[in-house]
DOZA-615204 format. One record per residue (C-alpha): residue number from 1; x, y, z. Coordinates in steps of 0.25 Angstrom, whole numbers, plus 2048, in hexadecimal, padded with zeros to 3 digits. Each point is the difference from the previous one (the first is absolute). Layout:
N
seq | xx | yy | zz
NUM | X | Y | Z
...
END
This chain:
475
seq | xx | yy | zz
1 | 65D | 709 | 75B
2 | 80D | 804 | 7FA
3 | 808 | 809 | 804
4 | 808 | 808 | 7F6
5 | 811 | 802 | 803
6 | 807 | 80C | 7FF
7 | 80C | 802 | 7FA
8 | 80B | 80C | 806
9 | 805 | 808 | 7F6
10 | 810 | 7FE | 804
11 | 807 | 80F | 800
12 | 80C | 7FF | 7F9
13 | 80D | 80A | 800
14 | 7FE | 803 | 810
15 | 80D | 7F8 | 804
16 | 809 | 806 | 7F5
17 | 7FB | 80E | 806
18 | 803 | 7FC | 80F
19 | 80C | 7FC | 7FB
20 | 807 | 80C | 7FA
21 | 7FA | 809 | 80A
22 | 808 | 7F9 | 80A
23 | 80B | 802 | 7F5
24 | 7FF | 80E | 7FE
25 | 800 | 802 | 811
26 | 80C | 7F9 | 802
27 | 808 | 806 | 7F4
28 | 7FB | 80F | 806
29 | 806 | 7FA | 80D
30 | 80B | 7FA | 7FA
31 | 804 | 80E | 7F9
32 | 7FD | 808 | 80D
33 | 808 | 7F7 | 809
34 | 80C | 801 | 7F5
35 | 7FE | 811 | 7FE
36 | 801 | 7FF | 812
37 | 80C | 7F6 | 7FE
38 | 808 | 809 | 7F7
39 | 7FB | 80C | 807
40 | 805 | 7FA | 80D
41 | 80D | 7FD | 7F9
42 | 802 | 80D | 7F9
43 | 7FD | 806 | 810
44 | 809 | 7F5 | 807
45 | 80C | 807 | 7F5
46 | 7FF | 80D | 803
47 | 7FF | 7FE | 80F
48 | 80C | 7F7 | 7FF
49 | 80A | 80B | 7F6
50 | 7FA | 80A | 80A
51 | 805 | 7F8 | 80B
52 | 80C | 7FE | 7FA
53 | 801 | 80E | 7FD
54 | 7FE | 805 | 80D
55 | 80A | 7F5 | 805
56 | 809 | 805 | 7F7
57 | 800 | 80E | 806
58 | 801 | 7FA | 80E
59 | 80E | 7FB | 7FB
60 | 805 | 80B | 7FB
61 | 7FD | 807 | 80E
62 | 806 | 7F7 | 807
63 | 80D | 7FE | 7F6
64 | 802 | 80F | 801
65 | 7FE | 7FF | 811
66 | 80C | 7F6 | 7FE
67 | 808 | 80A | 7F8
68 | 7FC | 80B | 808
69 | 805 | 7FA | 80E
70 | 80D | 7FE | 7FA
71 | 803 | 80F | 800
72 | 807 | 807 | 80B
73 | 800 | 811 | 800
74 | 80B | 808 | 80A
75 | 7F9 | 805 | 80C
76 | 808 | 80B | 7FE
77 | 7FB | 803 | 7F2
78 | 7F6 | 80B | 800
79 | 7F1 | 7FD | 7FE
80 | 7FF | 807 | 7F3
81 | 80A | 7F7 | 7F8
82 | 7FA | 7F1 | 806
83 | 7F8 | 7FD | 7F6
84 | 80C | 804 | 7F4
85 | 808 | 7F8 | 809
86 | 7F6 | 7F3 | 801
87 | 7FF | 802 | 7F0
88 | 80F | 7FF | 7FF
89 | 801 | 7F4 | 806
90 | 7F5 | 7F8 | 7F9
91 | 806 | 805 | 7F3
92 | 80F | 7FB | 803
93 | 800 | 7F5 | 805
94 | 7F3 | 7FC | 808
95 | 7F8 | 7FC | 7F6
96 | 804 | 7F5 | 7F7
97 | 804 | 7FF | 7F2
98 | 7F3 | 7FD | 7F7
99 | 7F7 | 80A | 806
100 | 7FC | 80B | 7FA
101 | 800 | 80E | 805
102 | 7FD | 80D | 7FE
103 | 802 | 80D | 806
104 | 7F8 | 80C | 7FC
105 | 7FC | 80E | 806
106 | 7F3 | 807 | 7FE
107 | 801 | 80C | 7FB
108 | 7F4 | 807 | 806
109 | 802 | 7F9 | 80C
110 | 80F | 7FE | 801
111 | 7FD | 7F3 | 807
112 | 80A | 7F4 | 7FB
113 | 7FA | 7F3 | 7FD
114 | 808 | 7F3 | 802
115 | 7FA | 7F6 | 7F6
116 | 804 | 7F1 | 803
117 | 7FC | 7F6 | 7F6
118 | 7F7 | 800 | 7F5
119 | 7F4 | 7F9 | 7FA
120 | 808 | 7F9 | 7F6
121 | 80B | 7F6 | 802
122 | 809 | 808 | 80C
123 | 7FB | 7FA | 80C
124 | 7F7 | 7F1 | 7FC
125 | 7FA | 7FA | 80B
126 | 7F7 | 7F4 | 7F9
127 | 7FC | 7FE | 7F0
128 | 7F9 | 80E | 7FB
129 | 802 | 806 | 810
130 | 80A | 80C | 803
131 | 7FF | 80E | 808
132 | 806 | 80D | 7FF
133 | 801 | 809 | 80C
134 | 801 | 811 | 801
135 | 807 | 804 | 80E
136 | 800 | 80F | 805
137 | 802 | 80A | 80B
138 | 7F6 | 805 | 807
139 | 7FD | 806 | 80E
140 | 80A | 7FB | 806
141 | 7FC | 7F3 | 7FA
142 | 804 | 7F6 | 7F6
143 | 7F3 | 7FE | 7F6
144 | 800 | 7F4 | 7F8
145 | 7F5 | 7FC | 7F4
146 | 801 | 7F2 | 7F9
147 | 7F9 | 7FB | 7F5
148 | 7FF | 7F1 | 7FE
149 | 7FC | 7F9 | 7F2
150 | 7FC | 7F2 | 7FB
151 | 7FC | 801 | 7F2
152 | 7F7 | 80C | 7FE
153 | 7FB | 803 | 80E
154 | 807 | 808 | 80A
155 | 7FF | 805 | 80E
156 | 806 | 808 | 807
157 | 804 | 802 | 810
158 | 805 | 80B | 808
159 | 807 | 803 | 80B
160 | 80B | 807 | 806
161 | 80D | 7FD | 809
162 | 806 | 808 | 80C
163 | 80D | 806 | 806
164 | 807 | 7F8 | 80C
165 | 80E | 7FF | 808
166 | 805 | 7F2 | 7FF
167 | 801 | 7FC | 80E
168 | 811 | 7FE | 804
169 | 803 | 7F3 | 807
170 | 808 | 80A | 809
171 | 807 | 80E | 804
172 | 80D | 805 | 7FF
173 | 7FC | 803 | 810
174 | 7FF | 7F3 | 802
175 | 810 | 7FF | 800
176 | 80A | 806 | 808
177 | 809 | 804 | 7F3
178 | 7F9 | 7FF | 7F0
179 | 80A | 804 | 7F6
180 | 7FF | 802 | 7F1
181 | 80F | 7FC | 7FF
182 | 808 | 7F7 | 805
183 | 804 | 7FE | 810
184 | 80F | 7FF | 805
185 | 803 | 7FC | 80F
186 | 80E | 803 | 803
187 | 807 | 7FE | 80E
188 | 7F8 | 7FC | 80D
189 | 7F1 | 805 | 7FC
190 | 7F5 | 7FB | 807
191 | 7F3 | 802 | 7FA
192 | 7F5 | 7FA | 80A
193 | 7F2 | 805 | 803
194 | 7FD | 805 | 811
195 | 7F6 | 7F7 | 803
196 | 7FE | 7F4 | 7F5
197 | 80A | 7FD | 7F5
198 | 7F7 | 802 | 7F4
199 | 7FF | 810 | 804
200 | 80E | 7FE | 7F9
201 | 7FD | 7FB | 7F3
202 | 805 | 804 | 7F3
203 | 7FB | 803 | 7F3
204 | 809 | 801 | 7F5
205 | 7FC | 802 | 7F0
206 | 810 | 803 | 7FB
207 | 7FA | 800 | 7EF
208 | 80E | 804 | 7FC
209 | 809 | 7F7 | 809
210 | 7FE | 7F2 | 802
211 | 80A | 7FE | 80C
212 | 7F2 | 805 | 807
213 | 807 | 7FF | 810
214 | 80D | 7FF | 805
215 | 804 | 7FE | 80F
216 | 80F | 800 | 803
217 | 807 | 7FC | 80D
218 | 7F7 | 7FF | 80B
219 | 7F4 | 808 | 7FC
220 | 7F2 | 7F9 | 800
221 | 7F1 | 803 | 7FE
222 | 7F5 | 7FA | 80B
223 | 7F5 | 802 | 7F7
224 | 7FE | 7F7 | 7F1
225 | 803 | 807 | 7F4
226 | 7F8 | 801 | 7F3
227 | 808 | 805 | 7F4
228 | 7F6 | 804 | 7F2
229 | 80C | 7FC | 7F7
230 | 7FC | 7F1 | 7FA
231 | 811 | 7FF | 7FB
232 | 803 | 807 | 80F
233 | 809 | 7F9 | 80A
234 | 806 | 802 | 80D
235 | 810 | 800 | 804
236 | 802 | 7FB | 80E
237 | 810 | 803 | 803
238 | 804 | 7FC | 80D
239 | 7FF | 7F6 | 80B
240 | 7F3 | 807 | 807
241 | 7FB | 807 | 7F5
242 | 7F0 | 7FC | 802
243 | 7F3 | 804 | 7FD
244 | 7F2 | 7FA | 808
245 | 7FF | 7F8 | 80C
246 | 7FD | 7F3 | 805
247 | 7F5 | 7FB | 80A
248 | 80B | 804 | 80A
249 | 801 | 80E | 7FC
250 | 80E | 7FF | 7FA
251 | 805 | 804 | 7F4
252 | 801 | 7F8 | 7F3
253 | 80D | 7FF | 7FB
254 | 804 | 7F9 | 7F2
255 | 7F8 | 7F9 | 7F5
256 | 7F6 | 7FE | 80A
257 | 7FD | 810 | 800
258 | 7FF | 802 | 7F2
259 | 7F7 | 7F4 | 7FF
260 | 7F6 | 802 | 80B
261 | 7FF | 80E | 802
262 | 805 | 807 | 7F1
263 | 7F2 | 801 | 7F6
264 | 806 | 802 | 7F3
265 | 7F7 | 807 | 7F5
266 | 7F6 | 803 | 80C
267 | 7F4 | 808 | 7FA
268 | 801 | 810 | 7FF
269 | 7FB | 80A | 806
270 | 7FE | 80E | 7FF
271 | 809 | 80B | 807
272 | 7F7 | 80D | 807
273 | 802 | 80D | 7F8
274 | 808 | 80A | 80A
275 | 7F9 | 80D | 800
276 | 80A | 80A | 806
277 | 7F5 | 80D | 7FD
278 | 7F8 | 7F9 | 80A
279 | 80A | 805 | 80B
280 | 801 | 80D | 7FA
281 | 7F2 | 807 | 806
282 | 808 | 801 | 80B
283 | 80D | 804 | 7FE
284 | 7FD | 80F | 805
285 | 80D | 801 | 808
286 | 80C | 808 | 7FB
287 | 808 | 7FE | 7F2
288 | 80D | 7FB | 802
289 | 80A | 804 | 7F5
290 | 80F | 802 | 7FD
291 | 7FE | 80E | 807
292 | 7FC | 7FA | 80E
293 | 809 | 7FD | 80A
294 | 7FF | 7F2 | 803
295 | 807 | 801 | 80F
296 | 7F6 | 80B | 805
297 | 7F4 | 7F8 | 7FC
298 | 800 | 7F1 | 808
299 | 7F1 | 7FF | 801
300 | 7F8 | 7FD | 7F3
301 | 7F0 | 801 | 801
302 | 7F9 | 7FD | 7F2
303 | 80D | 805 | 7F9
304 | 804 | 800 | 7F1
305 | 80E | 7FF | 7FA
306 | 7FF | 806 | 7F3
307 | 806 | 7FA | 7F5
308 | 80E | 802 | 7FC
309 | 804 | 802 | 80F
310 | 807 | 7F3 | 804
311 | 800 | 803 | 80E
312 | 80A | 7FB | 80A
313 | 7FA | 7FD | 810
314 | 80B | 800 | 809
315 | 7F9 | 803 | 80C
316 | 7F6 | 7F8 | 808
317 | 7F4 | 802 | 7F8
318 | 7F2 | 800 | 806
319 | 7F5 | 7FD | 7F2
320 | 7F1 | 802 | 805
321 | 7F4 | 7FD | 7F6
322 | 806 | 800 | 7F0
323 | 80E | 803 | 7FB
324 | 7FD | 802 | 7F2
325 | 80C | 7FF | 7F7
326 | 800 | 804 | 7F2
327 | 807 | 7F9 | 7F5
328 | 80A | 801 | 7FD
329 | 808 | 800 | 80A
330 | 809 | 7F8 | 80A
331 | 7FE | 802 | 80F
332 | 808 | 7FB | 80C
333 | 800 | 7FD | 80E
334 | 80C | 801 | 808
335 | 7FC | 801 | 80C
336 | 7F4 | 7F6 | 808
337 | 7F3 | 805 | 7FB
338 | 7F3 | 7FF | 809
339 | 7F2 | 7FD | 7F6
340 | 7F3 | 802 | 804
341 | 7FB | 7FF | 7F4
342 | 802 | 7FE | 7F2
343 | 80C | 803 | 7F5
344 | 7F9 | 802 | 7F0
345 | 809 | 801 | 7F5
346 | 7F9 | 807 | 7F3
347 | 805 | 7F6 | 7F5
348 | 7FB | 7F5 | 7F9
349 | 800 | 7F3 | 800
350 | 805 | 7FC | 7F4
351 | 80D | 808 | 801
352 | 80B | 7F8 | 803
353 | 80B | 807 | 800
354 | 805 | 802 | 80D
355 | 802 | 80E | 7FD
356 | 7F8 | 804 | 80C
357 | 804 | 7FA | 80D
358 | 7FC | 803 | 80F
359 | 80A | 7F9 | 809
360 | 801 | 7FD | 80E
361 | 80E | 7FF | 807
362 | 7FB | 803 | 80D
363 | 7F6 | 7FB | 80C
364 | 7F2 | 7FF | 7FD
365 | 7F4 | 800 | 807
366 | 7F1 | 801 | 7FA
367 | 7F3 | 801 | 805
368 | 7F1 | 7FF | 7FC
369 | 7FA | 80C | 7FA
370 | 7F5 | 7FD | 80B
371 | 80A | 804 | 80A
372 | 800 | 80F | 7FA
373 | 7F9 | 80C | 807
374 | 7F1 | 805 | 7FD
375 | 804 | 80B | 7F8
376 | 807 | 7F7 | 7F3
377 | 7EF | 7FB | 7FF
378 | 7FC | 7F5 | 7F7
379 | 810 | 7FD | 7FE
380 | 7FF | 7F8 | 80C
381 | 7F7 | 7F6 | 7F9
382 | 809 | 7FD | 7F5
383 | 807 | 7F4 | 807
384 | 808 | 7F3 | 7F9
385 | 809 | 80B | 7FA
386 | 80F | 802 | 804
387 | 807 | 803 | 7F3
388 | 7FA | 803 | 7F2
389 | 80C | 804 | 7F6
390 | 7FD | 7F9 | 7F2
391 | 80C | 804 | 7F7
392 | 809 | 802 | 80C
393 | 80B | 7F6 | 804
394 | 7FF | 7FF | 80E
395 | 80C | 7FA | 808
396 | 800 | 7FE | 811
397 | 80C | 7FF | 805
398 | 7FD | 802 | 80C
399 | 7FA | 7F9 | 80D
400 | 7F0 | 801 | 805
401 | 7F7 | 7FC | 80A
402 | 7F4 | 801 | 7F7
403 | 7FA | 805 | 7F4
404 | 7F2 | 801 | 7FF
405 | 7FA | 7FD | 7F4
406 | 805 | 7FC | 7F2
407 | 80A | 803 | 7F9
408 | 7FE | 802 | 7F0
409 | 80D | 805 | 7F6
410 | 807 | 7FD | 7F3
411 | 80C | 7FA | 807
412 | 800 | 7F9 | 80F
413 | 80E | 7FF | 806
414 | 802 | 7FC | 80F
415 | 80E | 801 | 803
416 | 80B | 800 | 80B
417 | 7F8 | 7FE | 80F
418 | 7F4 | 804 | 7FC
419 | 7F3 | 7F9 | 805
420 | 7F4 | 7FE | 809
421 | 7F2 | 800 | 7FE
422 | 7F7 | 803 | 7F4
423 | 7F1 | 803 | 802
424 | 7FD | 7FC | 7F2
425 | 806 | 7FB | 7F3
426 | 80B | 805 | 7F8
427 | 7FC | 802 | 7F1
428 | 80D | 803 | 7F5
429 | 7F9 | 804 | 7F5
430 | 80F | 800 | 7F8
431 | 804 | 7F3 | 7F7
432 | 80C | 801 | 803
433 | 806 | 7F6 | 80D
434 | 7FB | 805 | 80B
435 | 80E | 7FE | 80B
436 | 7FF | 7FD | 80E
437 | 80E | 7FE | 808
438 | 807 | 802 | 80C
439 | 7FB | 7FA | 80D
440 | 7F0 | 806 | 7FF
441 | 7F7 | 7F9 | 806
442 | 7F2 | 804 | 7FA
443 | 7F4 | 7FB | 80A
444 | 7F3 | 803 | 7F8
445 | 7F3 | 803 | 809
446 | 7F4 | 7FE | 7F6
447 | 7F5 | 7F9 | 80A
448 | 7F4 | 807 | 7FE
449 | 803 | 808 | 7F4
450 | 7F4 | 7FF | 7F7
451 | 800 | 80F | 7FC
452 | 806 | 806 | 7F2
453 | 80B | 80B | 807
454 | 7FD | 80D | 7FF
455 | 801 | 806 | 7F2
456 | 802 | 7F4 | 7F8
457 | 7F6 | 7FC | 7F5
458 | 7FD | 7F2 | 7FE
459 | 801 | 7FA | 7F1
460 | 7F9 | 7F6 | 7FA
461 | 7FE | 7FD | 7F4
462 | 7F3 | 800 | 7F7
463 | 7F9 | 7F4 | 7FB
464 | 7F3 | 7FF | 7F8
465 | 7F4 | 7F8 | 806
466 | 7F2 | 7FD | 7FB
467 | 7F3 | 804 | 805
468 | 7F6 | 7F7 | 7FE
469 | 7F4 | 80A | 805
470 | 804 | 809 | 7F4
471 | 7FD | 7F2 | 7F7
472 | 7F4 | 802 | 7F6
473 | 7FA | 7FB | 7F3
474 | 7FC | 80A | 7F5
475 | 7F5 | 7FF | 7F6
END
C-alpha cells in the first residue's frame, strides 16, 4: 500500500513581525528611559540652583554675622539710639567698599531697613550666585531676612540677632589706682598693696600723653603696671625708682621694671559711671549755705553744702551718713575730720576743670557706712564707698589711718605726709597727670573685694550676637 506525503504549507512574514515588535518595544523603552533621563536631569538642576540658592543665603547670613560682630555700641548710650548707632557704624567704616547699601524708613511703620547687598553684582559669591540682606529693629532685637539667588531661583532665610555686654578682660577695681591720664611719682612715694603686691597694680590709659608713668627719686610701685597707650612709655629718674617685685619680694629697679612688670598698649577697659543722685535719698539733714555759721556746727549727719558756698572747716568735724556737696563749689578741711561714711560731690565726670575742689589739709579718719546707727536705714548697706566727687579735684594733704572705701574724682593728688590705707581703688576720672608727691605711703587693701561700691554704675559696652534659635527658612 502506498501511502501519500504531506507537504506543510510554510507560513511566511512571521519572523519580520517578531522582529519589529521587539523593535517598536525597545524604541517605546528607549524614548521612556530618555524622557525619565532628561526628567531626572532637569530635576538634578533645580535642586542643584535651589541648593546653591539657599547656600547662597547661608553666606550672606553669615557675611553680615561677621560684619555685625565688628560693631561696638557705648554702654552708656541709651537703648533708644543702639540700633542708629549700629547702622552708623556698618555704613562708615564696617562694611567694606563694593557692597551696596541702603537705608530706608517705612513710612507707615516708621521701621528703618538696612539693606546690604543686592541681587546683581554687589556681593558675588560663585558664577550667577549673590544675596542681599534687610536688617531692622524690633523688640528689643535685631531682625535679619536674606534672600539668596542662583540663576532664577531664590530662597530666603530668617533670623534675628541679640543685644549682649562684651565681657571686659578686667576692672578698674582690680587696681589700686586707674587713671584716664597720666601718672607722676614725685619724692619718696610708696604705692604697695597690704597683704599681696598685685592689690597695688596700676592701670593707666594716658590717650593724650605719651610719657604714660613717671617715678622720680625714690618712689616705687609693688604691683605691675598696664598703660592703654600703644606709643605710651615710662620715665624712671632716680637710683631707686622701681616698679614690681621679684621672687624675693623687693622692688624692681631699672630696665628691668619696665620690662617685666610695665604692659604697654594693654587692652581697655571701661571706667563705672559715678552716680552721685544715688546718695541723695538720703541727704535729709540740714542745708549748709553762706549763711550758716560753720563753727557752731562740727557734726554733720546726712548734710548738704549748697552750691556756691565754698565752705571752710576749721574745727574738728564729725561727718556721719552723706555729705553732699553741690557744684560748684570748693570745700576745705582745716582741721582733722572723723568719716563714717561717705563725701558726694554733684558734678560730672566729664568736667575737668578743677573748678571745684574738696581739699583736705588736716587728719583723717574714715569708717564704714556699716558702722553707722539703725536710724540712717538702708544707708548702712551701701558699703565700697568712701569718696564720690566726679568734677571735683580732690587733694589730701593730710595724714590717715584709713579710708574705707574707694576713692573716685576728676584730679587725685596726695601730697605732703599724707598716707595709710585705702579700702578700695582710687579712680581719677581726669586726663590730665594725676600727681603723687611728698613722702605718701599709699598701702591699698582690696582682698576680698568683688562687690561694685556703692552708687557706681558699671559700663560695658554693647555688642551684637546671633541667636541661632530665632534661625528659620521661609516659603
Amino acid at each position: 500500500m502506498f501511502r501519500k506525503k504531506r507537504y506543510l504549507k510554510r507560513r511566511k512574514g512571521i519572523a519580520l513581525l517578531v522582529a519589529m515588535l521587539f523593535v517598536m518595544v525597545f524604541s517605546a523603552l528607549s524614548v521612556a528611559m530618555f524622557s525619565m533621563s532628561s526628567g531626572n536631569s532637569l530635576v538634578a538642576s533645580n535642586l542643584h540652583k535651589a541648593n546653591a540658592a539657599r547656600s547662597s543665603a547661608e553666606s550672606g547670613l553669615e557675611v553680615v554675622r561677621y560684619y555685625l560682630a565688628q560693631a561696638e555700641i557705648p554702654g552708656m548710650m541709651p537703648q533708644s539710639q543702639w540700633f542708629g548707632e549700629l547702622k552708623d557704624q556698618l555704613l562708615s567704616g564696617i562694611l567694606p567698599n563694593g557692597i551696596t547699601t541702603d537705608y530706608v524708613v517705612n513710612e507707615d511703620t516708621e521701621i528703618g531697613v538696612l539693606s546690604i547687598g543686592n541681587l546683581s553684582n554687589s556681593v558675588t559669591l560663585a558664577g550667577d550666585q549673590s544675596f542681599t540682606a534687610e536688617v531692622w529693629e524690633s523688640d528689643d532685637c535685631i531682625n535679619i531676612r536674606v534672600s539668596g539667588s542662583a540663576g532664577e531661583i531664590e530662597r530666603k532665610i530668617q533670623g534675628s540677632f541679640i543685644y549682649g555686654e562684651k565681657p571686659e578682660p578686667y576692672s578698674v577695681f582690680d587696681f589700686g589706682v586707674a587713671t584716664k591720664g597720666p601718672l607722676e611719682l614725685q619724692g619718696n612715694i610708696l604705692l604697695s598693696g597690704v597683704t599681696i603686691a598685685v592689690e597695688s597694680d596700676v592701670y593707666i590709659e594716658s590717650m593724650n600723653y605719651n610719657n604714660a608713668l613717671e617715678i622720680i627719686g625714690n618712689s616705687q610701685i609693688a604691683g605691675d603696671v598696664k598703660i592703654v597707650n600703644e606709643d605710651g612709655y615710662v620715665t624712671l629718674q632716680g637710683g631707686q625708682a622701681g616698679i614690681g617685685t621679684d621672687e624675693n619680694g623687693d622692688i624692681v629697679t631699672g630696665i628691668e621694671a619696665i620690662t617685666n612688670h610695665v604692659q604697654i598698649g594693654a587692652p581697655e577697659t571701661q571706667f563705672p559711671i559715678p552716680n552721685p543722685s544715688h546718695f541723695e535719698q538720703y541727704v535729709n539733714g540740714v542745708t549748709i549755705d553762706s549763711s550758716t555759721d560753720l563753727n557752731a556746727l562740727t557734726t554733720l549727719n546726712n548734710v548738704r553744702i549748697a552750691a556756691g558756698t565754698n565752705p571752710t572747716f576749721t574745727a574738728d568735724t564729725q561727718i556721719n551718713g552723706v555729705l553732699f556737696i553741690e557744684q560748684p563749689n570748693t570745700v576745705n578741711f582745716a582741721g582733722n575730720a572723723d568719716i563714717t561714711g561717705v563725701i558726694v560731690g554733684d558734678g560730672d565726670y566729664t568736667d575737668n576743670s578743677g573748678v571745684n575742689t574738696i581739699t583736705f589739709n588736716g587728719n583723717v579718719s574714715s569708717s564704714s557706712v556699716a558702722q553707722l546707727s539703725e536710724s540712717f536705714g538702708t544707708l548702712r548697706d551701701e558699703t565700697g564707698t568712701f569718696m564720690m566727687t566726679p568734677g571735683f579735684a580732690v587733694d589730701m594733704g593730710g595724714s590717715f589711718d584709713t579710708l574705707n572705701g574707694c576713692i573716685a574724682a576728676n584730679g587725685v593728688t596726695f601730697s605732703g605726709h599724707a598716707g595709710g590705707i585705702i579700702g578700695g581703688s582710687v579712680l581719677n576720672y581726669s586726663d590730665e597727670p594725676m600727681i603723687l608727691s611728698g613722702d605718701s605711703d599709699l598701702f591699698f587693701n582690696r582682698t576680698g573685694e568683688t562687690e561694685i561700691p556703692g552708687g557706681f554704675e558699671p559700663v560695658l559696652n554693647i555688642v551684637i550676637k546671633y541667636d541661632p534659635s530665632a534661625y528659620d527658612e521661609v516659603l
